[in-house]
C-alpha positions in Angstrom: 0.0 0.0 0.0 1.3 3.1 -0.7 0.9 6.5 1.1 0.8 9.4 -1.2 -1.9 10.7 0.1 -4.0 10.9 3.9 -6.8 8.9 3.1 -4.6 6.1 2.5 -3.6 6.9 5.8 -7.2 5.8 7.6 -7.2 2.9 5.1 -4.2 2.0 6.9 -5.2 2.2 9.8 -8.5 0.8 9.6 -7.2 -2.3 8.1 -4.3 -2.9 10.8 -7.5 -2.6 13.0 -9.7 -4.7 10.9 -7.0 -7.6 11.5 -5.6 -7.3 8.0 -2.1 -8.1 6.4 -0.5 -3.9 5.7 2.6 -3.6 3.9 3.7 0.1 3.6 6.2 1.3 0.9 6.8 4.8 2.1 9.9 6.5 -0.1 9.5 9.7 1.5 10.0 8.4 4.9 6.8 9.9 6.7 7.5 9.8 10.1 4.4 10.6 11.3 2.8 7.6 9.1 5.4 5.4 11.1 4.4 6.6 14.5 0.2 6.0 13.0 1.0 2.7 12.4 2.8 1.9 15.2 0.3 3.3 17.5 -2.5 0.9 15.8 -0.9 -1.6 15.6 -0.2 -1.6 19.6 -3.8 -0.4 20.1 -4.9 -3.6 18.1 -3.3 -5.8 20.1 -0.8 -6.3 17.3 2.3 -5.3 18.2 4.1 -8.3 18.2 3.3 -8.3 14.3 4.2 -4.9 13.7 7.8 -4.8 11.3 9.4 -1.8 10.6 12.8 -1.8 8.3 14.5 1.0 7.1 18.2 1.2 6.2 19.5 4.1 7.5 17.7 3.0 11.1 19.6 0.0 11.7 19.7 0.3 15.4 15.4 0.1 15.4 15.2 -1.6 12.3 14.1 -4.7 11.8 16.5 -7.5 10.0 15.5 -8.7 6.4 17.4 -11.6 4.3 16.2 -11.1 0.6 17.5 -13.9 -0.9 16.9 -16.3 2.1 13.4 -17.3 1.2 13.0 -18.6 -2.1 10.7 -21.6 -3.9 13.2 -22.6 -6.7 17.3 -22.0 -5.8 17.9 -20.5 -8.9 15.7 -17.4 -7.6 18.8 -16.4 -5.6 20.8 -15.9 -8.1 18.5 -13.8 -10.4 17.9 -11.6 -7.4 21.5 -11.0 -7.6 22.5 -10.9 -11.2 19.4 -8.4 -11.6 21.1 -5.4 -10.0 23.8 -5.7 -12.1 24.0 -3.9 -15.8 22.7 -5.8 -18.4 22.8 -3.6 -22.1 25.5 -5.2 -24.1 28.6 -6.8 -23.4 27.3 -6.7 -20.0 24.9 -9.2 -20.5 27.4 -12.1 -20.9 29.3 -10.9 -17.7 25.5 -10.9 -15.6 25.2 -14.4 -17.0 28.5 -15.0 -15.7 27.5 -13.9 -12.4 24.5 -15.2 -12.6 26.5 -18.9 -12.8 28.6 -18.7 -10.1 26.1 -17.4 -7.4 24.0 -20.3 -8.6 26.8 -23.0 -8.2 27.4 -21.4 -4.8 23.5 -20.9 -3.6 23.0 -24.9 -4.3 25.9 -26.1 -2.4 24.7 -23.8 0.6 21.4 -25.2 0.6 22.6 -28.9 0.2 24.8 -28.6 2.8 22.1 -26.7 4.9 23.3 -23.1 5.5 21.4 -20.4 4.5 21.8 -18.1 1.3 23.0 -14.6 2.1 25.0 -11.3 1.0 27.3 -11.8 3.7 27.8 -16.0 2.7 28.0 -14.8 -1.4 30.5 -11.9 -0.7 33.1 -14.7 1.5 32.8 -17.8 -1.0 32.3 -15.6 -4.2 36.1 -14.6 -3.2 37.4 -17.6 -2.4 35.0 -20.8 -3.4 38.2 -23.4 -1.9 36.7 -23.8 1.7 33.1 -24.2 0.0 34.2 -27.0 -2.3 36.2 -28.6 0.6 32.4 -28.5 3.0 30.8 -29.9 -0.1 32.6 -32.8 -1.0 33.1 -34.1 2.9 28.9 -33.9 2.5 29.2 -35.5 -0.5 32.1 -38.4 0.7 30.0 -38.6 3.8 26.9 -40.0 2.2 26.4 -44.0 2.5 25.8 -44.8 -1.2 29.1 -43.2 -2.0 31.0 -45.6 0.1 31.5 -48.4 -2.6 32.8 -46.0 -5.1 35.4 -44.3 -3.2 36.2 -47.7 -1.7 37.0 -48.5 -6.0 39.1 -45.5 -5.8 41.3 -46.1 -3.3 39.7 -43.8 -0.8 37.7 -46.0 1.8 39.1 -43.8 4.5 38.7 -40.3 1.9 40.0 -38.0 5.4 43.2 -39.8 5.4 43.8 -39.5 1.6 43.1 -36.1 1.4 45.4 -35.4 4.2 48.3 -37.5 2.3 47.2 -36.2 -1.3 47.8 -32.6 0.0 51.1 -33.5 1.2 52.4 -34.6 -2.6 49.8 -33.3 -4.9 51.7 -30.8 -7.2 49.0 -28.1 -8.7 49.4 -26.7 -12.1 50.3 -22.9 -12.9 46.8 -21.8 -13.0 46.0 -23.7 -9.5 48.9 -22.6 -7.8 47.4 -20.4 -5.6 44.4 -22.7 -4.5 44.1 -24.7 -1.6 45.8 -28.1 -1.9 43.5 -29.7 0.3 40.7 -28.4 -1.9 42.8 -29.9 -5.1 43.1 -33.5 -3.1 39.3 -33.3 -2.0 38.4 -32.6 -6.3 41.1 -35.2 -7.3 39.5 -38.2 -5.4 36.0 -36.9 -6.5 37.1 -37.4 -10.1 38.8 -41.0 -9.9 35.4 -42.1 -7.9 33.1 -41.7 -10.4 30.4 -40.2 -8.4 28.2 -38.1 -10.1 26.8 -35.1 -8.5 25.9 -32.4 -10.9 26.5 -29.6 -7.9 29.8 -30.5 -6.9 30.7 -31.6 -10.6 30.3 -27.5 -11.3 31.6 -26.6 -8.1 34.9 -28.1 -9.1 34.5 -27.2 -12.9 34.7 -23.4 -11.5 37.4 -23.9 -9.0 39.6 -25.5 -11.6 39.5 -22.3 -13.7 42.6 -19.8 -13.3 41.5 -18.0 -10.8 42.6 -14.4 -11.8 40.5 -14.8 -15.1 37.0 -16.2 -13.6 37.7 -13.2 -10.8 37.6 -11.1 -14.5 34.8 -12.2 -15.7 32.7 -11.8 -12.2 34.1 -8.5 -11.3 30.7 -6.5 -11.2 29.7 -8.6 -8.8 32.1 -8.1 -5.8 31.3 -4.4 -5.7 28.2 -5.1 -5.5 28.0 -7.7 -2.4 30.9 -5.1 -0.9 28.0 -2.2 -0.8 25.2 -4.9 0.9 27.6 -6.3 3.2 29.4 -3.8 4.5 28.6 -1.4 7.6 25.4 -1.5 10.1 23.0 -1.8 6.8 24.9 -5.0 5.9 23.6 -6.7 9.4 20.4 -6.0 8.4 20.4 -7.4 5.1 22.6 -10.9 6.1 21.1 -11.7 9.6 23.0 -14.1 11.8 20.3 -16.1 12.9 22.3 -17.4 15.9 23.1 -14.2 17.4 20.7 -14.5 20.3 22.0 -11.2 21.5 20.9 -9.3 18.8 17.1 -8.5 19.5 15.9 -7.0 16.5 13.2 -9.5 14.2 14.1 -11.1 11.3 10.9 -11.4 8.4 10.3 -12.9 5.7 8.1 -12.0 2.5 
């Protein structure tokens, strides 16, 4: 509902008394339409259901995760790639954005942590300790037993721990982790098939100064929605038990 003008303003208020579901978008920042709804809302007997956010309000502000609630994973990712440029040559670097939030938004939910700003900014810039947490999910899983077992790599902690010890990584891998390069090397020789980690690996096996190229207009981006008191707001830490403002969804 929007409030451009003061009747809207007793429709407002009659519907937060009537027991209806209000959503105000207020650009101008009305403060005394805050205080209105506020005040009816607690008058209701609805105060407990009453959200206000507002970026530059942090400290009263309630917290709000937009790319936390989704019904398909790929919605993440077009959330994201959205805000960046798209007219001409831009549009195949947003695709290649698009891609690698993806990649990284389906290993977070398989491995059941949530999809935020804050968890996109620290694996977008370095995906190694992603693919690691991935493929120990992946190793960990029953069914895969036989096939590692095929492979050499019944006990797949141990290998990894030796295979980092010897592995020697190419010039374009040289500055990635090597337990990262052990943990990709046995997934290869085991023949498991996982189409998430197969891409997870397919992007960490680029060079990394090129693919950091081609997503460039993304890091900018997640620096501006991470950083400062806005960027609590936006990633909520969900187990900060200290931090009493709400967290909503849409």
């Amino acid at each position: 509902m929007f409030s451009s003008f003061t009747g809207t303003r007793t429709i407002t208020i009659q519907d937060i008394q009537n027991g209806e579901v209000v959503i105000v978008f207020d650009p101008k920042g009305d403060a005394e339409l805050l205080k209105r709804c506020y005040i009816s809302a607690v008058r209701a007997g609805r105060e407990h259901q009453f959200y206000c956010f507002h970026l530059g309000y942090p400290e009263i502000s309630a917290r709000y995760n937009p790319i936390g609630s989704f019904g398909r994973v790929t919605e993440p990712a077009s959330r994201v790639a959205s805000q960046l440029p798209g007219e001409g040559q831009s549009a195949t670097f947003r695709e290649f954005v698009w891609r690698y939030v993806n990649v990284i938004s389906k290993a977070l939910v398989s491995i059941g942590k949530t999809i935020s700003y804050e968890a996109l900014n620290r694996y977008g810039a370095d995906i190694d300790p992603l693919l690691t947490e991935y493929l120990e999910f992946i190793f960990s899983k029953p069914e895969h037993l036989e096939a590692l077992r095929m492979a050499g790599a019944a006990n797949w902690k141990r290998s990894a721990e030796l295979l980092s010890e010897s592995i020697k990584p190419d010039k374009n891998q040289a500055s990635r982790d090597r337990h990262a390069l052990a943990m990709a090397d046995i997934y290869k020789r085991s023949g498991i098939d996982d189409p998430t980690a197969s891409a997870l690996i397919k992007t960490f096996e680029y060079e990394k100064a090129f693919y950091d190229k081609l997503v460039a207009s993304l890091f900018p981006l997640l620096e501006k929605l991470t950083s400062g008191p806005a960027g609590k707001l936006l990633s909520p830490d969900y187990l900060d038990m200290d931090d009493k403002r709400p967290i909503f969804d849409w």
